[in-house]
LOMAR-410694 format. One record per atom (N, C-alpha, C): x, y, z; residue in three letters. Coordinates in steps of 0.05 Angstrom, whole numbers, plus 5000, padded with zeros to 4 digits. Layout:
// residues N
XYZAla...
//
This chain:
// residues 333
344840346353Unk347740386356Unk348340676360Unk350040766380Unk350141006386Unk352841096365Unk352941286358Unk354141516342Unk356541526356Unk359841526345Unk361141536366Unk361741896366Unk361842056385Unk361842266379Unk365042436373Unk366342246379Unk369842316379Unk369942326347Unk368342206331Unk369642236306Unk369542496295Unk367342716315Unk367742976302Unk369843166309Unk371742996326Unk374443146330Unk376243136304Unk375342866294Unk377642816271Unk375742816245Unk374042976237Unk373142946212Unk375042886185Unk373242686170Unk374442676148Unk375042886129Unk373443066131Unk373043376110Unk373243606127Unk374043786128Unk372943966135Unk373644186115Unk370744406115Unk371344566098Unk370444926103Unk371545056099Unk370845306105Unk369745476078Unk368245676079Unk368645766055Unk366246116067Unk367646286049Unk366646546053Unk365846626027Unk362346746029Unk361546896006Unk360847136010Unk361047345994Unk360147615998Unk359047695966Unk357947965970Unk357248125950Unk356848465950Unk356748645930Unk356548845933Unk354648975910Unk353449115916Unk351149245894Unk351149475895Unk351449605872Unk350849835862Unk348349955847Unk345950035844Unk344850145830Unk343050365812Unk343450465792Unk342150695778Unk338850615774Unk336750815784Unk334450735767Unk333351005763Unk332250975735Unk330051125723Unk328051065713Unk325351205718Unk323351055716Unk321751365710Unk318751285693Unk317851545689Unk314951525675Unk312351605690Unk309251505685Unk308751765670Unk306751645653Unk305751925632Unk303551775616Unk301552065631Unk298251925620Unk296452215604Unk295551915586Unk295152125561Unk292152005565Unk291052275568Unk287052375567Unk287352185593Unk284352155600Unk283052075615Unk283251695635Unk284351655606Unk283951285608Unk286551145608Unk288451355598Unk291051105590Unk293551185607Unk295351025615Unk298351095628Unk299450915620Unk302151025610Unk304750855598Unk307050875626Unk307550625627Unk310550645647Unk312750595636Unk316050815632Unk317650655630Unk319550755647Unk321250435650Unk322950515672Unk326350295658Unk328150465667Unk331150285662Unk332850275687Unk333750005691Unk334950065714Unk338249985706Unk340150025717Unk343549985708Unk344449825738Unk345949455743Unk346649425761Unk349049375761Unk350749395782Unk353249265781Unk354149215808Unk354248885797Unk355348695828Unk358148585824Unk358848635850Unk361548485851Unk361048235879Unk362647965866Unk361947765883Unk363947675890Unk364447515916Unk367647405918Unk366547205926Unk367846925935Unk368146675944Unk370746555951Unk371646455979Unk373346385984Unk373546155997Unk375345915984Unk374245646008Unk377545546014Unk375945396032Unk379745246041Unk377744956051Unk379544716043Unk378544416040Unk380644286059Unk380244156073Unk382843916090Unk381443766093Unk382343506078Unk381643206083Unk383243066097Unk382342786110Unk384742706127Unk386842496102Unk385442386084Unk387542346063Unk389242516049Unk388842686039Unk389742836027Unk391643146036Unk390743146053Unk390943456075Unk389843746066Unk391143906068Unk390244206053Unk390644146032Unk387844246019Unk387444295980Unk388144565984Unk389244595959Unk389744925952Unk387745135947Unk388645305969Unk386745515972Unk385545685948Unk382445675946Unk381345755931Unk379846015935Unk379946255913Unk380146485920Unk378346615887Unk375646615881Unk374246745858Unk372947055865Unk373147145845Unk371747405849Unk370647355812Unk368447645818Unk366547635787Unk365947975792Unk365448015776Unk364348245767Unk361748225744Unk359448365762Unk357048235733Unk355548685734Unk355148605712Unk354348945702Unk351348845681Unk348748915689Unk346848895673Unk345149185676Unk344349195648Unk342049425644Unk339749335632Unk337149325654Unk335549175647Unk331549435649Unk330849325634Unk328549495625Unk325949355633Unk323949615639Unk320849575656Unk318949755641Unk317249605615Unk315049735610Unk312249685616Unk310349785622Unk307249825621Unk305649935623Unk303049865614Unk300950025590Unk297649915605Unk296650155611Unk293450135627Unk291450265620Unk289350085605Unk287550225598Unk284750205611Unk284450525635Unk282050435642Unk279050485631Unk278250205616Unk275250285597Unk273250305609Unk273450295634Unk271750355656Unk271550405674Unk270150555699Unk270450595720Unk271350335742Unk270350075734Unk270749815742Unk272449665731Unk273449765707Unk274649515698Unk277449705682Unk279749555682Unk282049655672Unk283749425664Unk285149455641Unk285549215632Unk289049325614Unk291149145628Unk293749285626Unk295649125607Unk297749155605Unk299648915595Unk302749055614Unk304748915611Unk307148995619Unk309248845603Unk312148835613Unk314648735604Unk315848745631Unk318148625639Unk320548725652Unk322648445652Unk324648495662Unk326848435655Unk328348445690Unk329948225695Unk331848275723Unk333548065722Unk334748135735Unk337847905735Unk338947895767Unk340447655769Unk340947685798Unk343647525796Unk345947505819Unk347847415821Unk348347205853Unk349446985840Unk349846735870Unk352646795867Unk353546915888Unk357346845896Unk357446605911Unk359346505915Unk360846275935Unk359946005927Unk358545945897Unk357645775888Unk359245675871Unk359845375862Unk361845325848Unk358745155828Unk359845145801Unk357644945776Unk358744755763Unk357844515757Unk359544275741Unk358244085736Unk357744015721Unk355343825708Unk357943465714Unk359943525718Unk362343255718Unk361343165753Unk362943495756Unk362943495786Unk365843565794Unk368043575764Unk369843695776Unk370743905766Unk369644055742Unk369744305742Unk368544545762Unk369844755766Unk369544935779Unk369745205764Unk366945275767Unk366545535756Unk364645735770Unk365045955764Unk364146085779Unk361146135769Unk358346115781Unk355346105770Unk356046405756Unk354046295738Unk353446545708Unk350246725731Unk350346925720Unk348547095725Unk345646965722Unk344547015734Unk341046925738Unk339047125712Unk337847085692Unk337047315677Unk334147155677Unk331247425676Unk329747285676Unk327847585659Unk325747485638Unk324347675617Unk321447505632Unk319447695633Unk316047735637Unk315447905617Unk312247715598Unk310747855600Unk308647715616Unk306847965609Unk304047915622Unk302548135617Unk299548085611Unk297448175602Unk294748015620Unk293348265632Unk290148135650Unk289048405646Unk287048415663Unk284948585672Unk284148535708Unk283648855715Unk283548815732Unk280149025742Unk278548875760Unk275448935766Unk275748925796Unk274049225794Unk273449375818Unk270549265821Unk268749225844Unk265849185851Unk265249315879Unk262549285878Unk261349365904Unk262849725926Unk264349915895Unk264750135913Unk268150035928Unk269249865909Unk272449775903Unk272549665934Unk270449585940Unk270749225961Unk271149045955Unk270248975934Unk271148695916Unk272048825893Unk275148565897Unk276648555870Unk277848355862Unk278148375839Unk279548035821Unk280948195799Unk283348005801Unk285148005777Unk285847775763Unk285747835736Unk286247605719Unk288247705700Unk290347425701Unk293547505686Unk293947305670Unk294947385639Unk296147125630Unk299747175629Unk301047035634Unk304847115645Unk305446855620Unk308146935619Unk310146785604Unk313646925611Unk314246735629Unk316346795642Unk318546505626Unk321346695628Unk322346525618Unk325246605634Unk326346425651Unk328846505667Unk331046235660Unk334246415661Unk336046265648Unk337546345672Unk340046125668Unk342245955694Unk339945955728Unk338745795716Unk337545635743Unk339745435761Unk339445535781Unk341045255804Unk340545115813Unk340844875810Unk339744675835Unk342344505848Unk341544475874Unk343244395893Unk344544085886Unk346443975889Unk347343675882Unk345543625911Unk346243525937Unk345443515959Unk345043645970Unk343543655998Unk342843816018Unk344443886032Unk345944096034Unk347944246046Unk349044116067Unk348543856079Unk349843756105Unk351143456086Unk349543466066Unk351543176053Unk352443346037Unk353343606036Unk354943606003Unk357143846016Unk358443806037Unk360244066047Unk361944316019Unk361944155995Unk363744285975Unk361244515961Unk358544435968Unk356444655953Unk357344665929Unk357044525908Unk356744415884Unk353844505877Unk353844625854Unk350744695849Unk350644545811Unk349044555806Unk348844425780Unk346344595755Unk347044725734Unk345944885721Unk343144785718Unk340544845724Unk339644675708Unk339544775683Unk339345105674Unk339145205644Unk336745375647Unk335245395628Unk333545545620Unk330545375629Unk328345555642Unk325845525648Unk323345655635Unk321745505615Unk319545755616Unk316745685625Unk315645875633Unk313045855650Unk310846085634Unk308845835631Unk307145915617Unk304745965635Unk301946125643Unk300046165652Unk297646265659Unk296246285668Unk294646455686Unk294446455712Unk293746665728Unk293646705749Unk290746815751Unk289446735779Unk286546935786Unk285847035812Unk286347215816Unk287047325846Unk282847475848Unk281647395873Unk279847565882Unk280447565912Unk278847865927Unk279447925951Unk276748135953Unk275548145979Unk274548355990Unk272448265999Unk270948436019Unk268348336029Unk266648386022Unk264848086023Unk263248005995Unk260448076011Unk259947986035Unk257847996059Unk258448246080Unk257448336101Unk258048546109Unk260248366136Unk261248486140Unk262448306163Unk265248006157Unk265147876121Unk266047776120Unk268047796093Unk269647746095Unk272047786072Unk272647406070Unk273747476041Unk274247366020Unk276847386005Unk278847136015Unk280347145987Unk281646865982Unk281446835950Unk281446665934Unk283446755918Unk284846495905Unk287046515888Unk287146225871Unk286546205844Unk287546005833Unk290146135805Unk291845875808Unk293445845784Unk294745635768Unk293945705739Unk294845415717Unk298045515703Unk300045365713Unk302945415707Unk304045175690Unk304345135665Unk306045045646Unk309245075644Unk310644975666Unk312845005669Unk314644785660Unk316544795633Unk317644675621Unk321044755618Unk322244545617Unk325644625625Unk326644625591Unk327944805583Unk329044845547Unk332944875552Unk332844575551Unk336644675561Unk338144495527Unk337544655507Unk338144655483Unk342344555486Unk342544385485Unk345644325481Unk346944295507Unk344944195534Unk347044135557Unk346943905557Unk348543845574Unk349243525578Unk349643465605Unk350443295622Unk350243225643Unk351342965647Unk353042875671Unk353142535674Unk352242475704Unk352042295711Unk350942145736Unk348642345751Unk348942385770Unk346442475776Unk345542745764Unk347142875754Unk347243115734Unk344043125722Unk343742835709Unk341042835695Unk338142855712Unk338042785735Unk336242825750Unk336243195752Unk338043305760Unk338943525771Unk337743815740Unk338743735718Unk338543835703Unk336443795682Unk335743555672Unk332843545666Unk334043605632Unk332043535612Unk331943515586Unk330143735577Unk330443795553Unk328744025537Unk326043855546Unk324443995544Unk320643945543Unk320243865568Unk321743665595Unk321443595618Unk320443805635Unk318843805659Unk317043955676Unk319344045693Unk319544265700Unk321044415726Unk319744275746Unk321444135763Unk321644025789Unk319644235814Unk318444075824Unk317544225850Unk314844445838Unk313944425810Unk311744655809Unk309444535796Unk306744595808Unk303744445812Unk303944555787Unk301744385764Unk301044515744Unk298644765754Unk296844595769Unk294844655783Unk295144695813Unk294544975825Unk294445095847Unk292745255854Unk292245315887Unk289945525886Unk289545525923Unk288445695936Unk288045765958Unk285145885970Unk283545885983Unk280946065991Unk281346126014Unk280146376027Unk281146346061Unk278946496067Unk277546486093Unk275046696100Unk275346756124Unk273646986129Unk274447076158Unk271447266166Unk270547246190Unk268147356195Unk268647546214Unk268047826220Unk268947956241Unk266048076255Unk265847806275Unk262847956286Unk262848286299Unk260148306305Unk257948576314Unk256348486335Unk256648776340Unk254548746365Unk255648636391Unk254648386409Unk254748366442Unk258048186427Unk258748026405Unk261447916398Unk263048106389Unk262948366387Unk264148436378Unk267748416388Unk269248436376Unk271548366374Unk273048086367Unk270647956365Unk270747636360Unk271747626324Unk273847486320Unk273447426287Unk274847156280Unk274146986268Unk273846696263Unk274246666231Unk275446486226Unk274946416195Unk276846226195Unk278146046167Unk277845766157Unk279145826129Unk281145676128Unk281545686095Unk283445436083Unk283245326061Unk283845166051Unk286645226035Unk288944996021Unk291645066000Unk290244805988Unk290444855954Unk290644605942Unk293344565929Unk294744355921Unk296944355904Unk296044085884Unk296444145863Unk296443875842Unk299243745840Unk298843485829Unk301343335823Unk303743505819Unk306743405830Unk308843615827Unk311243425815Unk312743425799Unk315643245787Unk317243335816Unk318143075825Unk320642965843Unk322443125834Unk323443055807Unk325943195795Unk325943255777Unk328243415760Unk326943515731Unk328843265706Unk328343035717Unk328442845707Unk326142715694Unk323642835710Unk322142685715Unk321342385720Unk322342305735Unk322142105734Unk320541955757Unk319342165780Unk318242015803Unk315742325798Unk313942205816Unk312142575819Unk310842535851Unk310742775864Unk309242705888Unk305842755878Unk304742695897Unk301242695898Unk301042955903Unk298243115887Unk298143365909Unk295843285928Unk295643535947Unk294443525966Unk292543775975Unk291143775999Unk289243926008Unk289443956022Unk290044146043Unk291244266077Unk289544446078Unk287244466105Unk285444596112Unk287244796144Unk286544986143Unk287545146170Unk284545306180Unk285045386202Unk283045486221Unk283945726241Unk282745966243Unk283546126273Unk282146136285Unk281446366303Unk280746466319Unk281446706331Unk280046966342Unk281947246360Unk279647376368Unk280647406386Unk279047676412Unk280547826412Unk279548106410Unk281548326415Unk278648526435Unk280948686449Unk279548856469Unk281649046486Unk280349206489Unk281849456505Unk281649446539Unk284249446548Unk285049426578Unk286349626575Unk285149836596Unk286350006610Unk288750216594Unk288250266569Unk288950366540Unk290350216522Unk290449956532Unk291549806514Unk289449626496Unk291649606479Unk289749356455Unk290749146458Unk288748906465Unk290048636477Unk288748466451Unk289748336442Unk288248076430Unk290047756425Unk288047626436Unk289947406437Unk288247166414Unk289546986401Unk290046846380Unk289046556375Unk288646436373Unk288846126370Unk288646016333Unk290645886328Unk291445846298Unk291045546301Unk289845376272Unk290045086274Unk291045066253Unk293244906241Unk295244846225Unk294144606214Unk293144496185Unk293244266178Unk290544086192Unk288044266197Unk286344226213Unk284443916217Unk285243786196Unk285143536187Unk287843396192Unk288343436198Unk291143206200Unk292143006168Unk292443176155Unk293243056130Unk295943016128Unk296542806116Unk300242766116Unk300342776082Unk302343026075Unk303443126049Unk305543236053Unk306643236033Unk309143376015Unk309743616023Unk311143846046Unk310844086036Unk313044146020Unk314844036015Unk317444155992Unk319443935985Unk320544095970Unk322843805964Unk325443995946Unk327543865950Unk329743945936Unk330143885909Unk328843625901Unk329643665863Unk332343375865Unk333243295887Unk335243105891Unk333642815912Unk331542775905Unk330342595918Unk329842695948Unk329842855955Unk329042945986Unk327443115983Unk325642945996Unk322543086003Unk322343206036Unk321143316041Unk320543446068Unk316943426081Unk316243266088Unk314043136094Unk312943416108Unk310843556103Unk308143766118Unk308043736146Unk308043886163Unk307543846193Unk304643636198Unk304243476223Unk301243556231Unk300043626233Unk298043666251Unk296143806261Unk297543986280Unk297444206284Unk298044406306Unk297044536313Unk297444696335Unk296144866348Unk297845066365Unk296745366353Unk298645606357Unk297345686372Unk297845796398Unk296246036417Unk298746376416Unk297146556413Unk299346776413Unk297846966431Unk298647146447Unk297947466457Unk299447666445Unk297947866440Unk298548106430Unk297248326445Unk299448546462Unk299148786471Unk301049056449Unk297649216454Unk299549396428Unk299249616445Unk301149866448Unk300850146456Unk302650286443Unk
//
């Protein structure tokens, strides 16, 4: 059945709406190392945003809603410490703190759906404590972190911006994320680099005294419930070989994404599968006539696996491309 297209002369809604913002900010920051092995960082920063939002609504029942017109003013002073001790020429092993806040204008919040308020400020506290190893003459390196992040007035969308013209956002509250992280990189063989990344994330929603009705509860999620959209288990490897000799300019390599099981919503109440997406390149590079030419070939999903790449937290998922295939040229002078 075809779409009649006249009905977008006469929409039922239409809605306009303008957001802006403005930033101001002070920073001080200041390193100081005592003997041979140790450096302390501290740093304060002072912000101040001003946000506006303005919408105008005409329905064909109703006609013009009354023009809506918010402004905010948000002022935070937020603090950055950390501490490095290197016990070795190879190995150094740190901790930190910091602190940051951020601001959404033109957003309206309401757990009903018909209050209208203007979103509370974004605030988010880290720590974290790892070590970090130099090898092979600081060619190879790995870092290992343990984090505990904990961020308050999280948003999530009611619908996807084409079903929800009023941009309704819904609190979810407070998040904390528990972990490690393990980052290595560098070339391990002569000719070939290396990098690997795994991470274990305990991400749990703590919304101590909210409430919610109708779809609210999917949207917003209960104390102890999993944050929507995040693998417990994740991790990446990628390689790359850059021949010698009569190939030279030739470099090739292959790398894998894993993702573990992810919550639909922070309802929990559905979960996607995780998955395994393999990619592939290829590049020649060479000099014409003073230029540097190299041209490309990328393979996307090199298996043809059908997964999940994202999802909104409101039952919409976004299915992973195919298999693809990228060709690019590159002239550099």
């Amino acid at each position: 059945m075809a779409l009649p297209l006249e009905l977008l002369d006469h929409p039922d809604q239409t809605t306009r709406r303008n957001t802006g913002e403005r930033w101001s900010a002070l920073s001080l920051q200041d390193q100081v190392q005592f003997g041979e092995s140790f450096y302390f960082l501290v740093g304060l920063r002072y912000d101040a945003a001003s946000a506006h939002n303005s919408q105008s609504v005409y329905t064909a029942t109703e006609g013009a809603q009354p023009y809506v017109n918010n402004k905010a003013n948000v002022y935070a002073l937020k603090q950055r410490e950390g501490f490095v001790w290197r016990a070795r020429p190879w190995l150094s092993l740190y901790a930190k703190y910091t602190e940051n806040f951020g601001a959404t204008p033109g957003l309206y919040v309401g757990a009903d759906g018909q209050t209208a308020l203007f979103l509370p400020q974004q605030s988010a506290q880290e720590w974290e404590s790892g070590l970090k190893v130099s090898l092979a003459q600081d060619r190879i390196n790995a870092t290992l972190a343990f984090f505990n992040l904990t961020k308050k007035n999280i948003a999530s969308t009611l619908l996807e911006p084409a079903l929800d013209p009023n941009g309704f956002l819904f609190l979810t509250g407070t998040a904390r994320n528990r972990g490690l992280e393990l980052d290595l990189h560098g070339e391990v063989l002569p000719g070939l680099e290396v990098l690997a990344s795994y991470a274990y994330i305990d991400s749990r929603i703590a919304n101590e005294g909210s409430t919610s009705t109708g779809d609210g509860n999917e949207l917003i999620g209960a104390t102890g419930n999993r944050l929507f959209g995040v693998p417990r288990n994740g991790g990446s490897i990628w390689a790359a070989y850059r021949f010698s000799g009569p190939l030279r300019g030739l470099k090739a390599g292959a790398g894998g994404i894993a993702r573990g099981a992810r919550e639909g919503d922070n309802a929990n109440d559905y979960a996607l599968p995780g998955f395994v997406k393999w990619n592939a390149f290829a590049s020649y590079s060479w000099l014409m006539e003073g230029l540097e030419v190299s041209a490309q070939l990328n393979v996307d999903n090199l298996f043809n696996r059908s997964y999940v790449e994202s999802l909104s937290g409101t039952r919409t998922v976004m299915p992973g491309y195919p298999r693809r295939w990228l060709a690019s040229l590159r002239v550099e002078f």
